[in-house]
C-alpha positions as CSV (number, residue, x, y, z in Angstrom):
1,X,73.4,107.6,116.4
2,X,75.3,104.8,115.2
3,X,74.7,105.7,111.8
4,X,76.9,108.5,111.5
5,X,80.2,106.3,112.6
6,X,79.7,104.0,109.8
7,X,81.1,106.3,106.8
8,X,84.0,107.1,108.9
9,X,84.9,103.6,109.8
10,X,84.8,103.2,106.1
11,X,86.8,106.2,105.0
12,X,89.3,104.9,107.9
13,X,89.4,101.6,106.4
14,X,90.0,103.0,103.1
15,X,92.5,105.4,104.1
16,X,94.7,102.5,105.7
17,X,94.1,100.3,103.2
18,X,95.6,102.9,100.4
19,X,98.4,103.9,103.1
20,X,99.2,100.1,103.8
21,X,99.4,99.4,99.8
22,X,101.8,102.4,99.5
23,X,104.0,101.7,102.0
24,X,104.2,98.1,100.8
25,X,104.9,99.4,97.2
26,X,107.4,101.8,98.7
27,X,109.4,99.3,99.9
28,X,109.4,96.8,97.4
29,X,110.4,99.2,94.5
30,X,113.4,100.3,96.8
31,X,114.3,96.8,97.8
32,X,113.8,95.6,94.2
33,X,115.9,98.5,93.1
34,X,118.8,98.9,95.5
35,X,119.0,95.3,97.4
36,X,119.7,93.0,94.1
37,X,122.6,95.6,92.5
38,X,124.2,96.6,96.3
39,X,124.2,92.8,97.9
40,X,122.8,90.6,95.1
41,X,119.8,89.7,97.2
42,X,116.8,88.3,96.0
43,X,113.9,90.5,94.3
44,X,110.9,90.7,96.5
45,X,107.0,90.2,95.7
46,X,104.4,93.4,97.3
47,X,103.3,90.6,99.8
48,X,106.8,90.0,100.9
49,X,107.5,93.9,101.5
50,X,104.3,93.9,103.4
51,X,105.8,91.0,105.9
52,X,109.3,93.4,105.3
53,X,107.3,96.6,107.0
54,X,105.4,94.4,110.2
55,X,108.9,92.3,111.0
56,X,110.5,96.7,111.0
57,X,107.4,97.5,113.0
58,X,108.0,94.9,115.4
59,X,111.8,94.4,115.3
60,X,112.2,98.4,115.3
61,X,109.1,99.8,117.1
62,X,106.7,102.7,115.3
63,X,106.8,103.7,111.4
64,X,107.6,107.4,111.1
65,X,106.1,109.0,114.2
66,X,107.1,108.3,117.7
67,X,106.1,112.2,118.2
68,X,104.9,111.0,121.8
69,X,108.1,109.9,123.3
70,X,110.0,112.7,121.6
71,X,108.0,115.1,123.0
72,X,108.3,114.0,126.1
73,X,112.1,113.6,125.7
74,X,112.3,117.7,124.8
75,X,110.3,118.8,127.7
76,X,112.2,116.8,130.4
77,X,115.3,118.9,128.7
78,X,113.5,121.9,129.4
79,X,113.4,120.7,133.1
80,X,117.1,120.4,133.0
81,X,117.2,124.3,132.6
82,X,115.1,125.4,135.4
83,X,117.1,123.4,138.0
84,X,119.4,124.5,140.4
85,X,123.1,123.7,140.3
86,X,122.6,121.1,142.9
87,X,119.9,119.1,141.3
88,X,121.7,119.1,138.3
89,X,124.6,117.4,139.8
90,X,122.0,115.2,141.4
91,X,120.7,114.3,138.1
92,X,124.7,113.8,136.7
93,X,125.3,111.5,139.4
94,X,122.3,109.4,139.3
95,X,122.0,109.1,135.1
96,X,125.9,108.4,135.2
97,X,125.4,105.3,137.9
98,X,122.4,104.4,135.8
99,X,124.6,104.9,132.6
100,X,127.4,102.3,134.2
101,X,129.6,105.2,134.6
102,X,130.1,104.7,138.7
């Protein structure tokens, strides 16, 4: 049984391997190309773009994506419409206190 995972490991491996190495190329020729003309900062290597993309990851949070929280984000305003006029204001009230608005 444990046969069968061993190809996909692989392929995953491969896959973010490839994706990792494109990214990291990705930002180095955009660096290289717009950092040294704009600011006159230094020209980067592909290992230093690499470190460039983990400190965004973990300065910034996720690469792309974040579907999950946005998602969740667009249904709760869907809630807002099926509310009454009373739980709205409710809602108002309480997001403008936790807001610093009152």
């Amino acid at each position: 049984m444990r046969i069968f995972w061993v190809p996909r490991i692989i392929k995953f491996a491969i896959f973010l391997a490839a994706a990792c190495a494109a990214a990291g190329f990705v930002v180095m020729h955009l660096w290289n190309w717009l950092v040294p003309g704009l600011f006159g900062g230094p020209i980067v290597s592909f290992a230093q773009a690499l470190g460039l993309l983990v400190l965004g990851r973990l300065l910034f949070g996720r690469l792309g994506g974040g579907g999950g929280r946005r998602m969740a984000w667009r249904g709760r305003m869907r809630d807002w419409r099926r509310l009454s006029p009373e739980e709205r204001e409710k809602l108002r009230e309480r997001m403008s206190r936790r807001c610093g608005g009152g």
